[in-house]
N, C-alpha and C positions, 0 to 999 in steps of 0.2 A: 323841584317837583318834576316827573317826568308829564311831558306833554300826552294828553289822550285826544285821539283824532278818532273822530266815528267818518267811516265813509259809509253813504246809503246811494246804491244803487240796484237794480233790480235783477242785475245781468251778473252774474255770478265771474264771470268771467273779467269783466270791467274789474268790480270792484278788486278780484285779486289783482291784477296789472296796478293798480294804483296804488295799493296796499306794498308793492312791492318795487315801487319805481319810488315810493316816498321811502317807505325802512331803507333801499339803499342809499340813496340820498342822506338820511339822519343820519346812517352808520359809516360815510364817510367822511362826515364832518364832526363825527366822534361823539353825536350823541343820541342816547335813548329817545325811545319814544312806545307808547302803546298803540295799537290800535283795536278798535272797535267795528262790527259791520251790520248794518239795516238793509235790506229788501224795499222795504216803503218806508215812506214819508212817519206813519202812525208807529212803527217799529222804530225810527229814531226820535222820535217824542218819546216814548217812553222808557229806551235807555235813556235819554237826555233824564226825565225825570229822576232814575237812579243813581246816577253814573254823574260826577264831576266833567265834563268832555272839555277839552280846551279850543277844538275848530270841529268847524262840520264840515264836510266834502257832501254834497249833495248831487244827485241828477233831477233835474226838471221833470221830467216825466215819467212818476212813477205811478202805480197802481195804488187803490184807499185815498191818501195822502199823499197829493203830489207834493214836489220839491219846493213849488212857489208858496202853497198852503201851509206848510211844516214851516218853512225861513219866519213868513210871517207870522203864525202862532208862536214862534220863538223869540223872535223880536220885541213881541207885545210884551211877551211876560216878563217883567221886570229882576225877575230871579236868574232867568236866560237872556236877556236882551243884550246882555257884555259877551257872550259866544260870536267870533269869527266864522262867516259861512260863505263857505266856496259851491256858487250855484252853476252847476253844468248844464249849461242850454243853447239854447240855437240863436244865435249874434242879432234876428230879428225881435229876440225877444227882453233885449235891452231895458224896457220899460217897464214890464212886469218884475221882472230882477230887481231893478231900486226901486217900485212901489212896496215888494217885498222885503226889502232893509239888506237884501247880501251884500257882504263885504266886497267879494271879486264875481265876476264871471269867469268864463271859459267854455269855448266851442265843444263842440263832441265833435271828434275825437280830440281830448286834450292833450294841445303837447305836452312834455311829458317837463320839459326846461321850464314852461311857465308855471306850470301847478308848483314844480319842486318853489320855485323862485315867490310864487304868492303865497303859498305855507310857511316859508322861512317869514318873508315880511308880515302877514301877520300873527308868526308867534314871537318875534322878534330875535 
């Protein structure tokens, strides 16, 4: 099955740089991958609701539905709570991220070696 990665962020610009530092990543170690993209928090709930997604890429601060609000409504539900989610936030904010249930953090701006290196470990 090909992995589907929703990245939500709000910055148009972010999202394609990570969209395109992971496809190159996947396509050098020889494999597919889809991705998906959200604006807000409420806009990846409810691809999540459609859509099979295998990790979420998150930013913390987004407009509607922040990143912390969406991890955690994801978390809870029991249909989504086995989703991997990569929370982008600011390194003080430590504790709202595992009250929220994210897999990894990472600073903004993320390096570009960790994100690739925590998307590999947890899609295995």
């Amino acid at each position: 099955m090909i992995p589907k990665i929703l990245i939500c962020d709000d910055d148009e610009a972010i999202r394609q740089r990570l969209v395109h530092v992971l496809q190159t990543a996947f396509a050098r170690e020889g494999r597919q991958v889809q991705f998906l993209q959200a604006v807000n928090g409420q806009q990846a709930l409810d691809i999540i609701a459609r859509e099979l997604i295998t990790l979420l890429v998150i930013d913390a601060q987004l407009p509607e539905i922040d990143g912390y609000q969406a991890t955690t409504l994801l978390k809870s539900d029991p249909a989504t709570a086995a989703i991997p989610v990569i929370l982008l936030s600011r390194a003080e904010d430590v504790q709202r991220v595992t009250e929220a249930g994210a897999n990894r953090i990472f600073d903004k701006p993320v390096p570009e070696d960790q994100l690739v290196l925590g998307v590999f470990d947890l899609l295995g």
